[in-house]
BALOBA-1460 file (C-alpha; in Angstrom, 3 decimals):
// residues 222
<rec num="1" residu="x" x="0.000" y="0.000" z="0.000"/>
<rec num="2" residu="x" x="1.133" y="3.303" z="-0.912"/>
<rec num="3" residu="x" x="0.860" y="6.615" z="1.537"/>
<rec num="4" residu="x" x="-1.022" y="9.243" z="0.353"/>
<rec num="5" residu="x" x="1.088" y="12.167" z="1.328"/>
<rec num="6" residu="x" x="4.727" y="10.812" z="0.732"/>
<rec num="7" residu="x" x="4.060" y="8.137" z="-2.686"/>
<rec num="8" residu="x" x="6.182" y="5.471" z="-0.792"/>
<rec num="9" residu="x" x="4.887" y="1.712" z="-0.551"/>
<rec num="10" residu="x" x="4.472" y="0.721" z="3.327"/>
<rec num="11" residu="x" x="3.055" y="-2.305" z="4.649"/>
<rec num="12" residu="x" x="-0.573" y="-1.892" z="6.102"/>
<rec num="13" residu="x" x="0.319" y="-1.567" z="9.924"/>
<rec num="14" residu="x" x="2.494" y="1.444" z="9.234"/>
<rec num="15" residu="x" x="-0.706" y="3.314" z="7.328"/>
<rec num="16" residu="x" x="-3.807" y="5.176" z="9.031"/>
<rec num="17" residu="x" x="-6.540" y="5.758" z="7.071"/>
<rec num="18" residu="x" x="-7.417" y="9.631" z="6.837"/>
<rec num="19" residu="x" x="-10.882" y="9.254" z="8.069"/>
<rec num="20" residu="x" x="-10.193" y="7.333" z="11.404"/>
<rec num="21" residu="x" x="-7.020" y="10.168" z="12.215"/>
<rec num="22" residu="x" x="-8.555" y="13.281" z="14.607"/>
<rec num="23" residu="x" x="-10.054" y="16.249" z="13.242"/>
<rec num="24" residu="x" x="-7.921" y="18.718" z="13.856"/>
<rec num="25" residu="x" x="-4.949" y="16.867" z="12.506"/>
<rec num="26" residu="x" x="-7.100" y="15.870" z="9.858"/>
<rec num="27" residu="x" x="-7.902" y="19.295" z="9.256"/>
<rec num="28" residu="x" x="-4.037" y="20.273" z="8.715"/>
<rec num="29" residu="x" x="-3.552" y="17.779" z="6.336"/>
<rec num="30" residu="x" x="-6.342" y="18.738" z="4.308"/>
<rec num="31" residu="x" x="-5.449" y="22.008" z="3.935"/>
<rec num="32" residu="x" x="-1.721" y="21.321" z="2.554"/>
<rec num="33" residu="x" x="-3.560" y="18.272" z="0.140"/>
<rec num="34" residu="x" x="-7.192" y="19.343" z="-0.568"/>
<rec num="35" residu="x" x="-7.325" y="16.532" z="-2.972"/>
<rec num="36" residu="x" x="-7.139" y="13.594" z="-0.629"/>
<rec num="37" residu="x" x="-10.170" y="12.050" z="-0.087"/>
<rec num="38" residu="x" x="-11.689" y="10.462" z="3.398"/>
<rec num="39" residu="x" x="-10.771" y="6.996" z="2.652"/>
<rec num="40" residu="x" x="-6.606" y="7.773" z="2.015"/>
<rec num="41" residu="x" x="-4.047" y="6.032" z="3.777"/>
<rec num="42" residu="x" x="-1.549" y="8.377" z="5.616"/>
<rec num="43" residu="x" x="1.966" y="7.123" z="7.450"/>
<rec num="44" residu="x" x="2.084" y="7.123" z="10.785"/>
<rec num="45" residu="x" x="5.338" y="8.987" z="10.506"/>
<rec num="46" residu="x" x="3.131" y="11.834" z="8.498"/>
<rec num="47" residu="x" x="0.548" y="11.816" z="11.096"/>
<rec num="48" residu="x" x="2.967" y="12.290" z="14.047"/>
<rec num="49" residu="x" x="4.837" y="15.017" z="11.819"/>
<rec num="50" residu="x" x="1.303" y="16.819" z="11.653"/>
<rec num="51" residu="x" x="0.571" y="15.964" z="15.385"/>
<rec num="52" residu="x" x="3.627" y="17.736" z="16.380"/>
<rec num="53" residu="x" x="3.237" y="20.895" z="14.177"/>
<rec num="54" residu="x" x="-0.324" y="21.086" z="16.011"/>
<rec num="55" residu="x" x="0.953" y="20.717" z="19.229"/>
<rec num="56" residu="x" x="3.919" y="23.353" z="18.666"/>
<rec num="57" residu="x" x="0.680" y="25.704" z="17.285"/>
<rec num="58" residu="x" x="-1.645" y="24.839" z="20.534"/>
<rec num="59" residu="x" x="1.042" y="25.996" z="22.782"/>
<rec num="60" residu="x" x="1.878" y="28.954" z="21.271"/>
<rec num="61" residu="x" x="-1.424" y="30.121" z="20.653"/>
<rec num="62" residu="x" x="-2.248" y="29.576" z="24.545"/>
<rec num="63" residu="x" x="1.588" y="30.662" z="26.120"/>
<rec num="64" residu="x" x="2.542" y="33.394" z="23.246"/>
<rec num="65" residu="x" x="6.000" y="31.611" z="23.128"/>
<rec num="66" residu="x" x="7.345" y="28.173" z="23.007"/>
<rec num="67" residu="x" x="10.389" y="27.384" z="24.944"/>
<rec num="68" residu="x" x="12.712" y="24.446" z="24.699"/>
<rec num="69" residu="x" x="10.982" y="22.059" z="27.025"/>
<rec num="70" residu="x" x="7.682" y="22.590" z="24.908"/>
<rec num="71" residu="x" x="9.779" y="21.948" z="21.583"/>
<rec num="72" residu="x" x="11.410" y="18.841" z="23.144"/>
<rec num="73" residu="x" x="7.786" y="17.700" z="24.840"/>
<rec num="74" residu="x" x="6.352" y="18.395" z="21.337"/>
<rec num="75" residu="x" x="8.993" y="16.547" z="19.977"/>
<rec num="76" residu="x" x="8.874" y="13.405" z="21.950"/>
<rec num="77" residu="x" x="5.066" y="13.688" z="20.984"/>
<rec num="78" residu="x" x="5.732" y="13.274" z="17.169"/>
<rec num="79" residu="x" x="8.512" y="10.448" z="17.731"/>
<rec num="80" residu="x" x="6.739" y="8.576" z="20.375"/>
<rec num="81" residu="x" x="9.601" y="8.351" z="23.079"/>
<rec num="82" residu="x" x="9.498" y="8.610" z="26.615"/>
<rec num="83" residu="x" x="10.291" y="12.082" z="28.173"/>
<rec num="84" residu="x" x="10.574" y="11.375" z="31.920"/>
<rec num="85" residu="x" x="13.965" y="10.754" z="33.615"/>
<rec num="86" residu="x" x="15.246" y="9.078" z="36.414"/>
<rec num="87" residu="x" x="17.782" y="11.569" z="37.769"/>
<rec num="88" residu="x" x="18.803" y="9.397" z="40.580"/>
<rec num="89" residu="x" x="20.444" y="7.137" z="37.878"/>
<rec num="90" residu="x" x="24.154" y="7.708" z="38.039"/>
<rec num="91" residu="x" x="23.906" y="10.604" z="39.678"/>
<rec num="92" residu="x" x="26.942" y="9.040" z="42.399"/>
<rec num="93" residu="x" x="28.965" y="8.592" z="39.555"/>
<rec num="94" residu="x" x="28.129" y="12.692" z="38.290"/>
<rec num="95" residu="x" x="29.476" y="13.872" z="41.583"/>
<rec num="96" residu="x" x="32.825" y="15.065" z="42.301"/>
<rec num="97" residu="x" x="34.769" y="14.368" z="45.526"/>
<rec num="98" residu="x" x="34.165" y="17.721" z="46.803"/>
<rec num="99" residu="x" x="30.198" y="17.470" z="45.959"/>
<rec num="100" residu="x" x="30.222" y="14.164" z="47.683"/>
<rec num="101" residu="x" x="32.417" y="15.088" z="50.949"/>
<rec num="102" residu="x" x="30.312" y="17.952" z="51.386"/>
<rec num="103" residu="x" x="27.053" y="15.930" z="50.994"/>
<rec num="104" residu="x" x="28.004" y="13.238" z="53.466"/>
<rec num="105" residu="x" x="29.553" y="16.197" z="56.074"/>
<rec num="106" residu="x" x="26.604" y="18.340" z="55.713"/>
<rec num="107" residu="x" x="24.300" y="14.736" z="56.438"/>
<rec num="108" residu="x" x="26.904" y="13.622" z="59.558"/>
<rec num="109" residu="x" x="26.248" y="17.985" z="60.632"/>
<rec num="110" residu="x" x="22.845" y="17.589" z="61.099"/>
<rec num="111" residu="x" x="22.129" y="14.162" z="62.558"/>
<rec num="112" residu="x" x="21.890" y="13.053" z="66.725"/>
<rec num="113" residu="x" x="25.024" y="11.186" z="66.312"/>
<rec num="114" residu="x" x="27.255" y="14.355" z="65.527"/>
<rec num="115" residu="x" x="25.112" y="16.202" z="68.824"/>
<rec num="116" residu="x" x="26.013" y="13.109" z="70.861"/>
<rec num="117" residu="x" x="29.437" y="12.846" z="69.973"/>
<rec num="118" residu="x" x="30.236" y="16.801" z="69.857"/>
<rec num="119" residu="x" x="28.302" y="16.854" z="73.419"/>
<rec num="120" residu="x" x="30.661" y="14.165" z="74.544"/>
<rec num="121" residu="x" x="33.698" y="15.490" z="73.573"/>
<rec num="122" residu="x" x="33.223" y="19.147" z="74.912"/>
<rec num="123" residu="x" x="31.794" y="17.599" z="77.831"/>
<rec num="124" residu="x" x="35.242" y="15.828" z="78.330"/>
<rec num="125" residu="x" x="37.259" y="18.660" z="77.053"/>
<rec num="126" residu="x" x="35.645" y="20.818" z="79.995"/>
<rec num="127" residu="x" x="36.244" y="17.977" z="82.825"/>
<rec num="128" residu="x" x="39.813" y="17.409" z="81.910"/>
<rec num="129" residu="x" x="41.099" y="21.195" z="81.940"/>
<rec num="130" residu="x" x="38.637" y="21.462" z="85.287"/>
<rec num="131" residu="x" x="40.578" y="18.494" z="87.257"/>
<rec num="132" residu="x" x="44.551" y="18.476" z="85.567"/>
<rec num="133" residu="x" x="46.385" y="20.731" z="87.820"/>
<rec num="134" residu="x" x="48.174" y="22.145" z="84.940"/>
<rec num="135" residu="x" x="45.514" y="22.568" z="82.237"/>
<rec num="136" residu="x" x="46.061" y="23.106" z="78.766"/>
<rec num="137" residu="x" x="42.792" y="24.786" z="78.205"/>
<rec num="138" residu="x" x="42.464" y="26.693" z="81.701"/>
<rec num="139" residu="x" x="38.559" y="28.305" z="82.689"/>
<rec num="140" residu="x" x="37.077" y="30.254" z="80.616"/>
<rec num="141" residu="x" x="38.622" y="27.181" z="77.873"/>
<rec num="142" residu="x" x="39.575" y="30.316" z="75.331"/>
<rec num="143" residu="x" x="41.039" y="27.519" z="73.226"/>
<rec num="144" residu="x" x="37.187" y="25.495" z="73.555"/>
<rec num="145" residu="x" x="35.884" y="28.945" z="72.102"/>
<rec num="146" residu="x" x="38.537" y="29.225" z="69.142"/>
<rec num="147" residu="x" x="37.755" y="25.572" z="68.490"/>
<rec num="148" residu="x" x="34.122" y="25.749" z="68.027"/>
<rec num="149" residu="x" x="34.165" y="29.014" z="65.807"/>
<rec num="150" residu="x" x="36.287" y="26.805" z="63.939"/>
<rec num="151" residu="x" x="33.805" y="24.548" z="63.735"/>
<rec num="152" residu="x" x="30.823" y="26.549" z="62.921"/>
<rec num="153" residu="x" x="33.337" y="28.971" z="59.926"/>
<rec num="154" residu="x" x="33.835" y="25.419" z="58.708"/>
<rec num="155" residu="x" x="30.499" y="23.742" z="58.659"/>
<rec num="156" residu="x" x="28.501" y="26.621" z="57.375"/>
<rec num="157" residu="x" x="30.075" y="26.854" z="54.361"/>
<rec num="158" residu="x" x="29.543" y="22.818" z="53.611"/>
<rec num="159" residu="x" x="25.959" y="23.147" z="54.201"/>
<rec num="160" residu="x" x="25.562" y="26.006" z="51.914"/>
<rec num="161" residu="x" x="27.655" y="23.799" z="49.125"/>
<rec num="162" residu="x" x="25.741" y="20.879" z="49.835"/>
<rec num="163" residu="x" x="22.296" y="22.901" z="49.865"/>
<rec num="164" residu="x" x="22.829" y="24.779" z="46.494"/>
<rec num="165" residu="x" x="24.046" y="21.611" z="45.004"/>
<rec num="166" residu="x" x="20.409" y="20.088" z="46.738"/>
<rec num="167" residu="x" x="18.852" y="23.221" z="44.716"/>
<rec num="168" residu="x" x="20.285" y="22.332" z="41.675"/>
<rec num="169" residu="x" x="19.082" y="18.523" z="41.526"/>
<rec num="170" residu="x" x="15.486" y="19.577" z="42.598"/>
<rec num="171" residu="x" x="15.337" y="22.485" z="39.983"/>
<rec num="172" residu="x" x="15.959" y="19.506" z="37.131"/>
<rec num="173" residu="x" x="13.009" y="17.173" z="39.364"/>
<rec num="174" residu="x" x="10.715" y="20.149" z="38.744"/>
<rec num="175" residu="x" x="11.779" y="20.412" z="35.014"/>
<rec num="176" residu="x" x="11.558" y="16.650" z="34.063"/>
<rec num="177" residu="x" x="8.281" y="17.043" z="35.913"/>
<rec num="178" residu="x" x="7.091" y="20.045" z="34.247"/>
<rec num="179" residu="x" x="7.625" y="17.807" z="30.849"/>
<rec num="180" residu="x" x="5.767" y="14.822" z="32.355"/>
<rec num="181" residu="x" x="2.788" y="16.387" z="32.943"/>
<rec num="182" residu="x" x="2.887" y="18.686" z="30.151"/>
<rec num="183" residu="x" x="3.118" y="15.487" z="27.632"/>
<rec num="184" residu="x" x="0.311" y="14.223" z="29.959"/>
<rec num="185" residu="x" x="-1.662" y="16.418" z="29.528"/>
<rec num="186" residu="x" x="-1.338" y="17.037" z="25.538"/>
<rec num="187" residu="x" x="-1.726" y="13.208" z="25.289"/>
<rec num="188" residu="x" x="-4.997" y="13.317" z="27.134"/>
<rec num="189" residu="x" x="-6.412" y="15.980" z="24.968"/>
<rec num="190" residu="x" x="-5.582" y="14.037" z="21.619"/>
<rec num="191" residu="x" x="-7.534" y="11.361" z="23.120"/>
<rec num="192" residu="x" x="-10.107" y="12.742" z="24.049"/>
<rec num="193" residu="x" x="-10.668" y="14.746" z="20.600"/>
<rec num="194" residu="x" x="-10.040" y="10.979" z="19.013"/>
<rec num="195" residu="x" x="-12.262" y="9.435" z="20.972"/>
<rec num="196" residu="x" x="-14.846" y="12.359" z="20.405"/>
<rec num="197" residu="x" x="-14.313" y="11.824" z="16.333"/>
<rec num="198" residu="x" x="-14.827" y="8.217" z="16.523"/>
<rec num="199" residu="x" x="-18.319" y="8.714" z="18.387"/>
<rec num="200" residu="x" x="-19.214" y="11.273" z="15.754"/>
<rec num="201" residu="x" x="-18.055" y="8.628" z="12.645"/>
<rec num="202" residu="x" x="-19.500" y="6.035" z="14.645"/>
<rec num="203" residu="x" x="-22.771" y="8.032" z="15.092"/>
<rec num="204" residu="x" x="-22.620" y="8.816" z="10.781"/>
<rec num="205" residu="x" x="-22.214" y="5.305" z="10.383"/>
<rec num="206" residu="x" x="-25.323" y="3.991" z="12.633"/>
<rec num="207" residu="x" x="-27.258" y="6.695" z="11.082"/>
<rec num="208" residu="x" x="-26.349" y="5.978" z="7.240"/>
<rec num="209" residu="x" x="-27.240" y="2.154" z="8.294"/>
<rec num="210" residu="x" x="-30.550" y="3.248" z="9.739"/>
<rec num="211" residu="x" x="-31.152" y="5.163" z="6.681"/>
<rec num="212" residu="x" x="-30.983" y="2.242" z="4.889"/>
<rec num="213" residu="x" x="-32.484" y="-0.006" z="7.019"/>
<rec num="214" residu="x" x="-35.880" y="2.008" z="6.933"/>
<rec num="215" residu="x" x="-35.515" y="1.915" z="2.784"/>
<rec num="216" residu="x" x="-35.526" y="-1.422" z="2.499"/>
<rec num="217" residu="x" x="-38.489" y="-1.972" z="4.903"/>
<rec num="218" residu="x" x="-40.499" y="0.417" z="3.500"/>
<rec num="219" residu="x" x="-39.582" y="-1.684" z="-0.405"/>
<rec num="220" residu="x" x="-40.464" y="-4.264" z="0.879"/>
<rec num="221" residu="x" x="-43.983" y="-3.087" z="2.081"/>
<rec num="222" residu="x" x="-44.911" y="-1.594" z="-1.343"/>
């Protein structure tokens, strides 16, 4: 079989006929080839070449703009392929050692076990310079003080890294889910203005039947 739009020989399962393909896409055809007929085979290729030009054309008409996630969604529309992402794939293997140091200090920072072992070990710094007789860190433990602004210069700046770099992986969750449910949602309005034009043929076609159902009764009565 032949496609109506491109001349090339396909086998059957890679044609649609025109008739059974949704109006508005239909509609767009039509107007580039007003001399195809309703019973035409298209390509499927053609059809998701025309689905994807109407998509582009939807979501400019309702945005004013398309940016490059609504290219790529309309994109992955026409070719069929999946959009979503697991971004926890590899993403070990993306880090650097800095990126992972500072992850796994910034997780130790704000857990009970570095409260429970930082309460230990001032509590023991303190009872050691109270009972030596010659103390290396003598009341009011000045050194203690230097050593946990230390501390605090040096952990603040880990959480920050490890927080913007937290930023950074949930901006690209809300992306790949921005694409998700944008595809989502363009897929579930093509079906339901499919499903809507098969009701309508399906409605011609129980009508034209019922046409000629009532003919041939009322032949047979004369």
């Amino acid at each position: 079989m032949i496609c109506a739009l491109t001349g090339k020989r396909m086998s059957r399962s890679q044609l649609i006929p025109l008739d059974l393909v949704s109006r508005q896409i239909a509609d767009r055809i039509r107007a580039d080839h007003p001399e195809l007929g309703s019973d035409v085979l298209v390509s499927r290729a053609e059809i998701d070449r025309y689905r994807a030009a109407y998509v582009e054309e939807l979501l400019l008409t309702e945005r004013g703009e398309l940016s490059a996630l609504d290219r790529q969604v309309a994109q992955s529309l026409a070719k069929g392929e999946l959009i979503s992402e697991n971004l926890d794939i590899g993403e070990p293997s993306r880090r650097s050692f800095g990126e992972r140091a500072s992850d796994l200090l910034a997780a130790f920072g704000g857990s009970w076990s570095f409260l429970i072992v930082f309460g230990v070990c001032m509590s023991a710094w303190i009872a050691v310079n109270l009972r030596a007789t010659n103390s290396f860190d003598p009341y009011p433990f000045i050194l203690l003080n230097l050593v946990l602004s230390c501390i605090a210069a040096i952990q603040a700046p880990i959480i920050m890294m490890s927080q913007r770099r937290q930023e950074t992986r949930d901006r690209e969750r809300a992306l790949n889910d921005y694409r998700v449910n944008l595809k989502a949602e363009l897929e579930i309005r093509h079906l339901h203005d499919k499903i809507d034009h098969l009701i309508s043929k399906q409605w011609q076609r129980l009508a034209e039947i019922q046409a000629l159902q009532i003919e041939i009764m009322q032949g047979r009565e004369r």
